[in-house]
C-alpha positions in Angstrom: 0.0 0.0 0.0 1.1 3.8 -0.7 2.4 5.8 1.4 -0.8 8.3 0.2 -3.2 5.0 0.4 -2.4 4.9 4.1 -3.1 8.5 5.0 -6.3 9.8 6.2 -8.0 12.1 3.7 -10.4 14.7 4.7 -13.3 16.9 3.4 -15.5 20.3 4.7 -18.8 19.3 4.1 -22.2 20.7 4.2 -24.6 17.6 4.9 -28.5 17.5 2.8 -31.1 17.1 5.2 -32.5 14.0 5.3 -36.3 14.7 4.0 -34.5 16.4 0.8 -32.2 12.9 0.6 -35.0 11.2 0.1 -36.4 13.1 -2.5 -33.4 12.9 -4.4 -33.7 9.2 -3.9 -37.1 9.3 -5.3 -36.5 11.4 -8.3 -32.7 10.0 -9.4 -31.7 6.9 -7.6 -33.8 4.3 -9.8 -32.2 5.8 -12.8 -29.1 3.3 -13.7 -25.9 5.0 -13.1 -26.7 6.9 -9.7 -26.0 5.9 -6.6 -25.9 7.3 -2.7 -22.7 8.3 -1.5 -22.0 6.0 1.6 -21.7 9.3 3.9 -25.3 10.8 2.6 -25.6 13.2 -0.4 -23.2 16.5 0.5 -22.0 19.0 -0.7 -18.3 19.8 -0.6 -16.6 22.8 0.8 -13.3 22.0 1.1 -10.9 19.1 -0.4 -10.3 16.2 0.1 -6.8 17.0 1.6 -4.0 15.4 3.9 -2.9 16.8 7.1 1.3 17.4 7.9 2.7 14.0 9.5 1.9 14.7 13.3 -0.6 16.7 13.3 -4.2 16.2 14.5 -7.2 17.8 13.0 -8.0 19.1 16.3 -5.2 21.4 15.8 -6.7 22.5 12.5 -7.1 26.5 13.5 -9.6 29.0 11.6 -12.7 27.0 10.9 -14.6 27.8 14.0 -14.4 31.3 13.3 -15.2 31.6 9.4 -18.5 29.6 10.8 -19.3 31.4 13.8 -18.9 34.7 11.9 -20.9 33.0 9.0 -24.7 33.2 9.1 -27.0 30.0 7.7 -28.3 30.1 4.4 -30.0 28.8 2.0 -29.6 26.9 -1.3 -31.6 26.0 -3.8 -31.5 22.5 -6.2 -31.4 23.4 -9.8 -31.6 20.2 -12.4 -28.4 18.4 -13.7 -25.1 19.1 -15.1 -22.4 17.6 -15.7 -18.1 17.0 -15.3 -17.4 16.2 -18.7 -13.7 13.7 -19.5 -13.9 11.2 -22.0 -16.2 7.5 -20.9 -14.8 9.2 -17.0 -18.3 11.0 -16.4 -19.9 12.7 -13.5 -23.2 13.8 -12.9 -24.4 16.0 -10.3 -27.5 18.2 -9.0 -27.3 21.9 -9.4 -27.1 24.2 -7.0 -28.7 28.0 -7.5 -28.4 29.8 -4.6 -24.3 28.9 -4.8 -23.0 32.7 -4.0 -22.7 31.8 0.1 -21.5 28.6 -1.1 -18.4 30.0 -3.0 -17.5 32.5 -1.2 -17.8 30.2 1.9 -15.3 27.5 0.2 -12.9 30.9 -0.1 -12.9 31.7 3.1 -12.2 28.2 4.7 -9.3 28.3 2.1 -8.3 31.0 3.1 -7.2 30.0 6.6 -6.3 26.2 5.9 -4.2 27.0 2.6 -1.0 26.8 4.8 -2.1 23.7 7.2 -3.8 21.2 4.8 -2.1 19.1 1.8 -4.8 18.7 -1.4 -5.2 15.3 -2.4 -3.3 15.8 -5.6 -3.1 18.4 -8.6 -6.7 17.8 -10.1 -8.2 18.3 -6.3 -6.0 21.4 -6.3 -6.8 22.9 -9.6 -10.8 22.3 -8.6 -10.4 23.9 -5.2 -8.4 27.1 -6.3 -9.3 27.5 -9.8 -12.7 25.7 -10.8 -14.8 25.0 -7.2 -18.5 24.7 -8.4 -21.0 23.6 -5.5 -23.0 20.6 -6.2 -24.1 17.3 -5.1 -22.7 14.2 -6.9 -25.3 11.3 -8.3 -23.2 9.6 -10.4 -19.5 9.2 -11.1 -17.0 6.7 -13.7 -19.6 7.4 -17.0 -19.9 6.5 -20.0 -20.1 9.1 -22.2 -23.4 7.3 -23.6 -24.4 6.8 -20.1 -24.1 10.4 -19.1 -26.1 11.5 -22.1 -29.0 8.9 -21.3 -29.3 10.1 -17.9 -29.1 13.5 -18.1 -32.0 13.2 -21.0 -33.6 11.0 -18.5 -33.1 13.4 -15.3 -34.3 16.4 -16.5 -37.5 15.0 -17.4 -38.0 14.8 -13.4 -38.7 17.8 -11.9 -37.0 18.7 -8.3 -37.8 22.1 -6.9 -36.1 21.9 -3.2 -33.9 24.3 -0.7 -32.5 23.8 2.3 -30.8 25.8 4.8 -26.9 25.1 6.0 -27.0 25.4 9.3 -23.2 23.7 9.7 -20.6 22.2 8.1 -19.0 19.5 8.9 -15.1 17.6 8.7 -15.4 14.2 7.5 -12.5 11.5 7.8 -11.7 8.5 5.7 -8.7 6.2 7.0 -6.9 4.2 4.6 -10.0 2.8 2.4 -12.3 2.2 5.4 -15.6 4.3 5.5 -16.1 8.2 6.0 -16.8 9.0 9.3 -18.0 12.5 10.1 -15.9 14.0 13.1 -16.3 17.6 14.1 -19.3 19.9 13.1 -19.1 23.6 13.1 -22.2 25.6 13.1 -22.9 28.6 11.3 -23.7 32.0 13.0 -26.2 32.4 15.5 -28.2 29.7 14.6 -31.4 29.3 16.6 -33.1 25.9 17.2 -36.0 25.3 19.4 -35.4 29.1 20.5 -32.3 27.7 22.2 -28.3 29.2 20.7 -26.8 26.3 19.3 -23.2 25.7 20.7 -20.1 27.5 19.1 -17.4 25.3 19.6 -17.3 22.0 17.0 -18.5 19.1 18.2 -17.6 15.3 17.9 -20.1 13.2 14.9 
């Protein structure tokens, strides 16, 4: 095994709410070529990336306060598109309302630039030159496939929001499962008319 194959990888995340997974499932999963990412449908803020020999991501300084500065928001599903590379396809939801999104993914790259290691130059190039928001259905396409679904997908209408409330780290060791492991709210947020917490907690 690699040295890189034995590392643990990590991603910023922000989570879809259950009730809109399962409308995804509904309106996409049936269709061959989707599938459910084993951590839930996400969308990714940040990575994946490597953290320096020795250090923990505990020590991992500046996402608490980008979120607690940050207020929730909303965004908004938008049909399908598409990560075009020859019979190496993906296909993903839109996502309108990606302005907070964007400029959310700057600002946590902003303070981790100098702590975290990208996953390679690809990852790198997406998260500093090309970061679009979305959430994944489908990756490794034909391009036949690709065509048939996106045909297929956009005959199935999905008008949903939700609001990001927090974000979250995820971890994957080696190639064992992701396993969420700290979660940073956003602002202020109120639930239940009681403050959420501002410190990140454990998944």
């Amino acid at each position: 095994m690699s040295e890189a194959a034995q590392r643990t990888r990590y991603v910023l995340l922000a989570r879809v709410p259950r009730e809109i997974e399962v409308r995804i499932e509904d309106a996409f999963l049936t269709l061959v070529g989707t599938t459910r990412p084993l951590m839930g449908y996400h969308i990714t803020l940040l990575g994946p990336f490597y953290l320096p020999s020795g250090v923990d991501y505990y020590a991992l300084k500046g996402i608490e306060q980008v979120c607690q500065n940050w207020p929730p928001f909303y965004v908004r599903l938008d049909g399908l598109g598409a990560f075009r590379s020859k019979d190496n396809n993906a296909i993903y939801i839109r996502l309108l309302e990606a302005t907070e999104l964007v400029a959310l993914h700057n600002a946590l790259w902003a303070v981790l630039q100098n702590q975290i290691i990208l996953q390679n130059e690809q990852t790198f190039r997406w998260n500093t030159q090309n970061y679009e928001p979305h959430i994944t259905l489908g990756l490794g396409l034909l391009d036949e496939e690709l065509e048939q679904l996106l045909h297929l997908g956009e005959e199935r209408s999905l008008e949903e929001s939700f609001l990001v409330q927090e974000i979250w780290l995820a971890g994957q060791a080696s190639d064992g499962p992701w396993q969420y492991l700290l979660r940073y709210p956003l602002g202020l947020t109120q639930v239940s008319g009681k403050k959420e917490e501002q410190h990140p907690k454990k998944g």
